[in-house]
C-alpha angles and dihedrals in degrees: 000000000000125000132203117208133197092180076180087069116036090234132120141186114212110204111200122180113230107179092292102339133083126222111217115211114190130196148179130007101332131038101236086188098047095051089047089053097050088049099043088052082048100054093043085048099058086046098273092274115200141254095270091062085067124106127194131201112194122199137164092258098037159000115241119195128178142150104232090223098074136027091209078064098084139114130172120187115193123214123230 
């Protein structure tokens, strides 16, 4: 079993092996998993570019990251 936390909030993603397959158990406010998923089928969709295609802008209430070449390629994460 893994888990994923977002103790801000207040959401969590349960991982649970099943043979080769994973069970995915979802809880709270925001579906962790979901959002992952959607990320992970944008990024394959614009060619998997690399690390070095990413782009940060820091500021004193948060932390903005994107890959210029898609809008779907974009995290904020807000300080507190």
């Amino acid at each position: 079993m893994r888990y994923l936390f977002a103790p801000e909030r207040e959401s969590f993603a349960e991982f649970i092996a099943g043979g080769e397959s994973w069970t995915v158990r979802q809880g709270g406010p925001m579906a962790l998993w979901d959002a992952i998923e959607r990320a992970l089928v944008a990024w394959q969709d614009n060619g998997s570019p690399g690390i070095e295609t990413v782009r940060l802008r820091v500021t004193d209430r948060s932390h903005l990251y994107w890959i210029d070449s898609s809008p779907l390629l974009r995290w904020e994460h807000r300080l507190a």
